[in-house]
N, C-alpha and C positions, 0 to 999 in steps of 0.2 A: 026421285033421284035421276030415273031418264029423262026428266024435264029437262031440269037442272044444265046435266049433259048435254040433249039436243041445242041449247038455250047458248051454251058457255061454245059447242064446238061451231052453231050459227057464225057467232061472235067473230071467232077467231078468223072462221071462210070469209065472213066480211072484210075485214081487219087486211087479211093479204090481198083480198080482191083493192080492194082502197088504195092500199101500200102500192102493187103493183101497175095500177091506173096513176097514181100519182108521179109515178116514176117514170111511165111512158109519158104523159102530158112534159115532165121536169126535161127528160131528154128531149124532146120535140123545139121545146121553147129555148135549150143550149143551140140545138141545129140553127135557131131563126136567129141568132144574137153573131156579132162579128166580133173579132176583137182587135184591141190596138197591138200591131207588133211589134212596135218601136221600142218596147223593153228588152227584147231578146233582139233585133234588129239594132240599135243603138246602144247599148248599154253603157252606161256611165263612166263620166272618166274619175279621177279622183278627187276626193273632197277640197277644196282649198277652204285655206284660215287666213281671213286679211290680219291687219296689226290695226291701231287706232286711226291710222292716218291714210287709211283704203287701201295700205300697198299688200300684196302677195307677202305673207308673213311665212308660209310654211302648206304641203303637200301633207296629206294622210292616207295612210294606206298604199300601197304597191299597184302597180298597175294592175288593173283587173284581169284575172286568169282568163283565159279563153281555147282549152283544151280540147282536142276533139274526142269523141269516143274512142277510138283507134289509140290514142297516145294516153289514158287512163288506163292502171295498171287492172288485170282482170281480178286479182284478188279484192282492190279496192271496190272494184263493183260488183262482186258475189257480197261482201259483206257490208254492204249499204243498201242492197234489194231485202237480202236476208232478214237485216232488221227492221227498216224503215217502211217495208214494201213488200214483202216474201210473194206476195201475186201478184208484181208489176207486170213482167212479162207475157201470161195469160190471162190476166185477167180483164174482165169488160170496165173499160170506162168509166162506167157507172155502178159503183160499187153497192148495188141495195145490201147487204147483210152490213156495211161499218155504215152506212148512210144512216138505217133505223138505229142501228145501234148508239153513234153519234146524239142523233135526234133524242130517242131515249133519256141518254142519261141527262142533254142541255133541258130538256122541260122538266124532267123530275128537280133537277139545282137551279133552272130558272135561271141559266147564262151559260154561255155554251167552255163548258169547261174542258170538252174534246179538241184536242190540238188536229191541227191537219194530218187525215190518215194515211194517206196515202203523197208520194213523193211526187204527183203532176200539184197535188193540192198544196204540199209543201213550197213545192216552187213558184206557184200562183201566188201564196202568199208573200211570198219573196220580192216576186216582181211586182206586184201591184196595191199587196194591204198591206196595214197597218197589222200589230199584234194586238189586234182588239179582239175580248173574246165574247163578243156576244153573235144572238144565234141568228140575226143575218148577215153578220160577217164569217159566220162558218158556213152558211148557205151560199153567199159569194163566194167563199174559198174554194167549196165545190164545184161550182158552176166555171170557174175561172180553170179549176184542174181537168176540167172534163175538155172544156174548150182549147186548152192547151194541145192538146193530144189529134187537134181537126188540123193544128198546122206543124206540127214536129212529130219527127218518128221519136220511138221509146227509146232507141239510142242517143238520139239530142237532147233528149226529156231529162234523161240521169247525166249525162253530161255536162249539161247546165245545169242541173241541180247541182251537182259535184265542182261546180266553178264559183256558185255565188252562197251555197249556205255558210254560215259563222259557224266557225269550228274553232272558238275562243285564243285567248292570246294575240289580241288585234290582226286575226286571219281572219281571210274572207276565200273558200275555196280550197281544196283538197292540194292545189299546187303548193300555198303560201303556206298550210298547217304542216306538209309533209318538209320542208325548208324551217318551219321555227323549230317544231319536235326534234327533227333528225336529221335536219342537215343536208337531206335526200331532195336533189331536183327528178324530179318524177317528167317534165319536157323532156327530158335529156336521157335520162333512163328509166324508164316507168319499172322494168324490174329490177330495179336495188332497193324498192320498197319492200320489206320483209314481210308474209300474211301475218304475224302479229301486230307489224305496224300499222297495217291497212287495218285491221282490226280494231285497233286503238282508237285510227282518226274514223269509224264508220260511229263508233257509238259516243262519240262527241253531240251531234246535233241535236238531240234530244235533250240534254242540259251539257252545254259547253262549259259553267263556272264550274258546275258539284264536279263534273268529271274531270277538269282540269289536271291534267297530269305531274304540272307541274308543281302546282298548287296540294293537290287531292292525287297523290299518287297510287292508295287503296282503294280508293273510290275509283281511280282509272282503270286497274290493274283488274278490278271485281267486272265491270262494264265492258271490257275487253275481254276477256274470256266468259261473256256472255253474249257476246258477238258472234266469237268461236263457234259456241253450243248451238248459234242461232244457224249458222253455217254448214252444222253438221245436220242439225234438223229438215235441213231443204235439202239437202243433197250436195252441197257445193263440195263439200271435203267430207273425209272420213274422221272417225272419233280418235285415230291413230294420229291424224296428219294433226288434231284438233289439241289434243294432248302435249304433241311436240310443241306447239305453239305456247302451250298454255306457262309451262315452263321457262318460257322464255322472259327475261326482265326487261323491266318497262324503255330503258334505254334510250331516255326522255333528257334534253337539254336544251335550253333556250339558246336559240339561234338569232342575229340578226340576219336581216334581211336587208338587202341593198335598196335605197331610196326609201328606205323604211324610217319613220319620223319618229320613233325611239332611238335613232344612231344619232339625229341632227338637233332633236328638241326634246331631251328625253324630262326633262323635270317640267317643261310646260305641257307637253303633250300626255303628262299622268293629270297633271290638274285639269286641262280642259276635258279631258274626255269624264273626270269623276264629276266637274261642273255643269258639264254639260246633261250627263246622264241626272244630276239634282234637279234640273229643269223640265225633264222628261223627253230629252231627247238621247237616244241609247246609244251608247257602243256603235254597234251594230248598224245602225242609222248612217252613221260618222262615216264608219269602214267602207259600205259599199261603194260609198263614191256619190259623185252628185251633188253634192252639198257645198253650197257658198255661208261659210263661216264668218259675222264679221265682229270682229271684238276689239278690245281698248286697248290689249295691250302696246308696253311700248319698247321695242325693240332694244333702245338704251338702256333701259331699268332692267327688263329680264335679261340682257346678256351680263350687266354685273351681276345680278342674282347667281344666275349658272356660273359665272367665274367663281365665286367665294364658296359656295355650295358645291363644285363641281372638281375645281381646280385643286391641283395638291401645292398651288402657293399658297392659300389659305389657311391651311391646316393650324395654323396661330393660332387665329381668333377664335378657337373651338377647343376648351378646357379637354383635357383626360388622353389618352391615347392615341396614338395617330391610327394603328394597323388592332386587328381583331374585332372584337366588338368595341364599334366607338360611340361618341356622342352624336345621338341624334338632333334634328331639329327642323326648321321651319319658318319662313319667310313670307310675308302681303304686302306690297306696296300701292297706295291708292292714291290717286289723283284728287286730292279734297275741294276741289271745284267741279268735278264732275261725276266723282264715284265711280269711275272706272279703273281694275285693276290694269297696274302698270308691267308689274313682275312678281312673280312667287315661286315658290321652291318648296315642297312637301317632303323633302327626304336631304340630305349628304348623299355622293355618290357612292362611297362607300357603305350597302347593305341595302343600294336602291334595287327595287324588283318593279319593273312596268303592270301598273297599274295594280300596285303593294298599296301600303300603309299614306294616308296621304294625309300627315300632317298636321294641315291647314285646317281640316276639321278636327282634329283630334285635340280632345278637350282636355284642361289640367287647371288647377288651381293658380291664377294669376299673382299672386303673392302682393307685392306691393305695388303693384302697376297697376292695381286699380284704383288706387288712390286718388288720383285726380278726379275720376266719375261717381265713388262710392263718398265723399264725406266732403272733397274741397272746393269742387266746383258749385254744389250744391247748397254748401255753406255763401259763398260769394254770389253765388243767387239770389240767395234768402235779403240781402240788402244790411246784412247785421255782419257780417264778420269781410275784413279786409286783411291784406299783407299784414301788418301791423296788429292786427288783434292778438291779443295771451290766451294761450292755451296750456289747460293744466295737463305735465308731463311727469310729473309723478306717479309711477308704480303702485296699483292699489288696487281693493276690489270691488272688479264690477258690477259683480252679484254672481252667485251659485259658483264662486270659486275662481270667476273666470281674470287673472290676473297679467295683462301683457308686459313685457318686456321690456326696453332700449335695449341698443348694442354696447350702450356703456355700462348696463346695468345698474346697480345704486346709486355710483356715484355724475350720473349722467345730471343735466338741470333739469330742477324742477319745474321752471314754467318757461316757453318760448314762445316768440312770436308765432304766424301762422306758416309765414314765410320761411323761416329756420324748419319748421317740420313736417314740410314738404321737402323741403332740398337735403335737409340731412333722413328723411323717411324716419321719422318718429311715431313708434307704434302705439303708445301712451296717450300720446297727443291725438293721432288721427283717430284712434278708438271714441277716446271722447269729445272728440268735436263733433263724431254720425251720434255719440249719446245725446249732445250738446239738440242737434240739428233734428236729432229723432230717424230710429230707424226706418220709416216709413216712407220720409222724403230723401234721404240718402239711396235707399231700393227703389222710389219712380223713378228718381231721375237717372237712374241707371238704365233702369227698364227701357224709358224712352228715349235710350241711347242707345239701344240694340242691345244692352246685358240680359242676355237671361237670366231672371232673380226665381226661385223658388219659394212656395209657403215657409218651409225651413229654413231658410235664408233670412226671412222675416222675424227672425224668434233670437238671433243671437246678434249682438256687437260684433261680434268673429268678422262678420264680411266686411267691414272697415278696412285688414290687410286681407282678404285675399281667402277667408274661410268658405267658402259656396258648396255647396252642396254637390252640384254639377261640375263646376269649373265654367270657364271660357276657350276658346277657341283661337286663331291668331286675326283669323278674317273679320272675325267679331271684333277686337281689341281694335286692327287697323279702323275698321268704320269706326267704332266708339271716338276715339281719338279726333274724327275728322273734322268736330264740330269747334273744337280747339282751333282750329285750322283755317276753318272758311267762314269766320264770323259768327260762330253760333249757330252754321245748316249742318245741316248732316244730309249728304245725298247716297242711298243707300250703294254698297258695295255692288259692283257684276262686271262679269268680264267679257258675256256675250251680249251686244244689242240685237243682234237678227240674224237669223237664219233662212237660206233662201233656198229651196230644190231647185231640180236638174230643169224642172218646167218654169220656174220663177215662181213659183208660189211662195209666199212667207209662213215657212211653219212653225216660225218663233218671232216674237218683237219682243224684248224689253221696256218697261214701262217704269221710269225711272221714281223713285218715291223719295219724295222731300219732304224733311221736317228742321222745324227750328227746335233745337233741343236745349240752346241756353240763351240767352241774350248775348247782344255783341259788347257789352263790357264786362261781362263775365267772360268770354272767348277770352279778350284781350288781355283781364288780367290774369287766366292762366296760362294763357301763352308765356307773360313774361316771366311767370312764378314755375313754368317750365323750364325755360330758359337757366333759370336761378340753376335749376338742378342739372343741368350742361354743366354751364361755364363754371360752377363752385362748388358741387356736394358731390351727389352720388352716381352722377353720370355724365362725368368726365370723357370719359374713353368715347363718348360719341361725338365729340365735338369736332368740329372742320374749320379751318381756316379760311376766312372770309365767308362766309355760310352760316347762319341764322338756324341754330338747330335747338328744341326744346325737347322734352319728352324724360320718362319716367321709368326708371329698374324694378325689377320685383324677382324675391329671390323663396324657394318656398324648400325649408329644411326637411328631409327625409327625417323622417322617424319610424323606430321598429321596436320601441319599446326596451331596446340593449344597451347596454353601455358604453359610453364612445360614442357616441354618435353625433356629438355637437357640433361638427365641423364636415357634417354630410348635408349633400345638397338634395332635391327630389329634382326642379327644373329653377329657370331661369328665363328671364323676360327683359325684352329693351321696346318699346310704346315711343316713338317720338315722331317727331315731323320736322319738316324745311319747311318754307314759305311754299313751297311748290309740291311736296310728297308726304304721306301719312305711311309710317313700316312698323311693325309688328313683328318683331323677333322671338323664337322661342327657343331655347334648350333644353336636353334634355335626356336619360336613356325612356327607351319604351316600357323598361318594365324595370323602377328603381327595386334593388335588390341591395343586400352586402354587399355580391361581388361585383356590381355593375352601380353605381353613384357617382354623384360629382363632388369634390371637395371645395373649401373654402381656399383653402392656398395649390398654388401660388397667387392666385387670382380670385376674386370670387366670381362666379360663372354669370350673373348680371350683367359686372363690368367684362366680360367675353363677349355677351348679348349686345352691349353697347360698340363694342369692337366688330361687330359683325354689320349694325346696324351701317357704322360709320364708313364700313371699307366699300361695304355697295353703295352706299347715298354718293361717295366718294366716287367710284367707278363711272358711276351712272353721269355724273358731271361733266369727268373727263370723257364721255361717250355724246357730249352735247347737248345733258338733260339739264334743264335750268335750277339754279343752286339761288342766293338770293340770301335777301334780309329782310325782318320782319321790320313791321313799321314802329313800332318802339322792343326797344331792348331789354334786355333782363333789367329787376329792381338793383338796389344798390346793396352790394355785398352787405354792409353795414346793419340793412333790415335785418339780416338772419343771425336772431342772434337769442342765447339766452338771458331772462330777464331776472334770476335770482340765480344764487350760489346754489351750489358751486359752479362754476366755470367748467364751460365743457371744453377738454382735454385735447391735444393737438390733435386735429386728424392724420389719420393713415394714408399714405397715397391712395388717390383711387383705383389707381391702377394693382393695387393689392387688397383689397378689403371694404369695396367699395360699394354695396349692394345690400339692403336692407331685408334683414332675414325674419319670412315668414317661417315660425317652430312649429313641427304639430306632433308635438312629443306622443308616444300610444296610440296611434295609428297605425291598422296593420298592412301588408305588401301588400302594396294596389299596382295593377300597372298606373302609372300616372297617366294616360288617356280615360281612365274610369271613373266612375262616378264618385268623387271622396262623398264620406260620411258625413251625414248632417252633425251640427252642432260646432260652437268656434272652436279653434285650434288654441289648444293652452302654452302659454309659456314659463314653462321653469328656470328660473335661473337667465343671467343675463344673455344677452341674444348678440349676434355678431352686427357691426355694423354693416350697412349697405340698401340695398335694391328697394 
């Protein structure tokens, strides 16, 4: 056993002799290293975002703070040492007990899972790395924190830390987070900052989203008064002063902030920074400044987007309410010669929250707007079915009970051309034309359209109108659509090409992806078999005078299993194009309920979709975006027609009833952005006409 002992306590006398050799040599070789000071020397000015056409589209982020130590409130820097640093002020440089301890736990997990310990290393990482976390980037962090300290005192150290860390809600710096929270310019008067409020924004940097206050206001409220406790543990305040605080409410409000690009570009500046962060480029990144932006948008298109979405003269074209909880929705517009987004809108102004809910991604059951990718284009593919082919549209089953609808119900026709059932959205028909065609080829060629198709998705008829498992998204819908558009390419959706830092280096390039998804006479004839459904069926309400407009409604019925409910909507969709734009409309509430649905009258919410579609394409015109005419026109009214009795029955204006209803009766409260349930959506009993 004294072996043992002598053997084990050897060990350990080695172990710190090594440690502490290592860490003289580690210090030695920081002394012989320089560093660049042009980050604290220069610092950044703010990000610019060009528009498609190279020009200065928009600023981000506020001028960068540059507070001195003197003008930071002193509570704000007791309770940022406290937690972030509690040994900033005496302690050596070179921290050996978090250094091993660091070391430690990154070789036991094999990646340096230790965040920067200390606040010279925080700010190194700020100013020079990346948030990569492997362990010689933490080794650098270190080396960069130590080296910090050979050219700035410990008051410029937390100073500039406290100018440049993210303290979430598109703040960069203790000046800009103390102005969105509270309103409070801390330049001006460092103490009107309350120590609870300084307390708040100390224990931000460690996670600025979980502790968002405005977001996570218990999660903020618990973080903050563990700020307090941290405060009281060092000595800064007593458990008295700690206490008083503690009581205090969080007294938390979103503020703007002057030259701030939520007041001038609030619905593009939620999408790019969520697109941009999908790219891998953060928040954060964006904020500090430095960054040359260059994207597609195009100034014409997103300013009518923002008008109709944003403006209270629009409030028309948006079924239900005007004031409390209204309808939501969401907007893509793509340039189908180049795939670059033109303009989009992820919210209405009414219940928008900067960098909320963003739409554009959020997924829902496309209803009958996928009808053109799910059974017609792929049938006119195939070389077997044209305008003119019959399709049986007789009500019947399809197997395991699954029995669809028309809006006319019984007495609707029995059989119609292919052209009558697309333009009037015949759910009979289109079911068994993907039967006709096989659901296999109706699900690739969607697949290879950008639809996300599931194993489940593959097992039922359902996704002919709009059944999926997952749903779609709008930005998916606009590219699917494009290939309609520009001959049969489809060139993939994005709205940033390059990104360029402060040094010129390119830390993003797009690499645009092209695929031929149909042939160009399959394009052309559903272009004009789109058209059909403009100028004569069911999506009227999108149509423009002198402008070439095609595209497809889809209307997807709420179901809750109650009675009454046949005349409730879940969401609503308008899919079309001009010679010159590809848009993607969606409606919708976030979370269909009883008390929160849309209804079929006065309007069906489709034709709203279509009305929304048409007021921006419309806008975007008179703003000098090119409008145009396709190179052949819709077929002739005449083709769409039924070919046995009975006679279908006058239609309803479209402008009232015009939208093709997907049913999905016994379906329970989903938010509609959620995943619906596998298997197709049944319909009982006759179904409304429309989308």
């Amino acid at each position: 056993m004294r072996v043992v002992f002598k053997i084990v306590f050897a060990s350990a006398i080695a172990f710190a002799v090594l440690l502490v050799c290592g860490a003289v040599v580690f210090s030695r070789y920081i002394k012989s290293q320089t560093l660049n000071t042009a980050a604290f020397t220069d610092p950044p000015g703010q990000t610019v975002v060009y528009d498609g056409s190279g020009q200065v589209y928009m600023k981000i982020g506020t001028v960068p703070s540059n507070l001195t130590y003197s003008e930071l409130p002193q509570n704000l820097v007791n309770a940022i040492v406290a937690t972030e640093d509690h040994s900033f002020w005496n302690g050596s440089p070179l921290d050996i007990r978090a250094l091993f301890r660091a070391a430690l736990v990154d070789v036991t997990s094999g990646r340096a899972s230790q965040g920067a310990s200390t606040i010279p290393e925080q700010l190194a990482k700020i100013l020079y790395l990346s948030d990569n976390r492997t362990v010689s980037y933490k080794v650098k962090e270190i080396e960069m924190g130590i080296e910090l300290q050979r050219y700035l005192t410990k008051q410029q150290i937390v100073a500039m830390y406290l100018n440049k860390v993210y303290l979430g809600e598109s703040t960069i710096g203790a000046e800009q987070a103390a102005l969105r929270y509270f309103g409070v310019n801390i330049k001006q008067n460092p103490n009107k900052l309350t120590l609870s409020e300084a307390a708040l924004l100390a224990g931000l940097p460690q996670a600025p989203t979980a502790y968002d206050p405005i977001v996570h206001p218990k999660a903020a409220l618990e973080r903050r008064n563990e700020v307090l406790q941290n405060m009281v543990k060092y000595g800064y305040i007593s458990q008295t002063v700690a206490s008083a605080a503690e009581k205090q409410p969080l007294g938390v409000t979103f503020h703007s902030i002057s030259s701030d690009s939520w007041n001038t570009h609030p619905l593009f500046t939620n999408f790019l920074l969520d697109y941009a962060a999908k790219q891998g480029i953060s928040e954060e990144q964006i904020l500090r400044g430095g960054l040359s932006i260059y994207t597609t948008i195009d100034p014409r298109v997103q300013k009518a987007v923002h008008q109709v979405f944003w403006s209270t003269n629009y409030r028309g074209d948006f079924p239900g309410p005007t004031t409390g909880t209204v309808v939501q929705g969401s907007a893509v517009f793509v340039d189908p010669k180049t795939g670059g987004i033109l303009g989009a809108a992820g919210s209405r102004k009414q219940g928008f929250t900067p960098l909320g809910m963003d739409r554009i991604y959020s997924n829902s059951s496309p209803g009958s707007s996928i009808k053109p990718i799910m059974e017609y284009a792929p049938a006119i593919q195939s070389g077997k079915w044209k305008p003119s082919s019959v399709l049986d549209n007789k009500p019947h089953n399809f197997g395991d009970g699954y029995t669809p609808q028309n809006w006319e119900g019984p007495s609707g026709p029995a059989k119609v051309t292919l052209q009558y059932g697309l333009q009037w959205s015949q759910n009979v028909a289109s079911v068994w034309l993907l039967q006709q065609i096989g659901i296999n080829t109706g699900a690739n060629f969607a697949e290879n359209d950008g639809i996300p198709i599931t194993a489940k998705d593959r097992e039922h008829l359902g996704i002919a109108i709009g059944g999926m498992q997952n749903g779609v998204n709008p930005l998916e819908m606009a590219q699917a659509y494009e290939g309609f558009d520009n001959h049969g390419t489809q060139i993939g959706a994005h709205l940033i090409t390059r990104v360029v830092n402060q040094d010129g280096t390119v830390i993003y390039n797009y690499t645009p992806v092209v695929k031929q998804v149909m042939t160009q006479r399959t394009a052309t004839t559903m272009t004009r078999l789109l058209q059909d459904v403009v100028d004569y069926g069911t999506g009227t309400s999108a149509k423009i005078p002198g402008v070439g407009v095609a595209g497809k409604t889809g209307t997807v019925q709420y179901s809750s299993g109650l009675t009454g409910y046949n005349n409730w909507v879940r969401n609503a969709w308008f899919d079309g194009y001009t010679p010159s734009l590809v848009g993607s409309v969606y409606i919708g509430y976030d979370n269909a309920t009883p008390a929160y649905h849309l209804t079929m009258s006065p309007l069906d919410p489709s034709a709203n979709a279509a009305m929304i579609f048409q007021s921006i394409t419309s806008l975007a015109i008179q703003n000098g975006y090119p409008g145009g005419q396709f190179a052949v026109g819709p077929y002739p009214a005449s083709g769409a027609r039924a070919v046995t009795t009975p006679p279908p029955r006058q239609k309803p204006s479209p402008r009232r009833h015009q939208a093709h209803h997907l049913r999905l009766p016994g379906l329970p409260h989903l938010p509609i952005f959620g995943p619906h349930p596998p298997g197709p959506p049944r319909h009982h009993g006759p179904g409304r006409k429309g989308g």
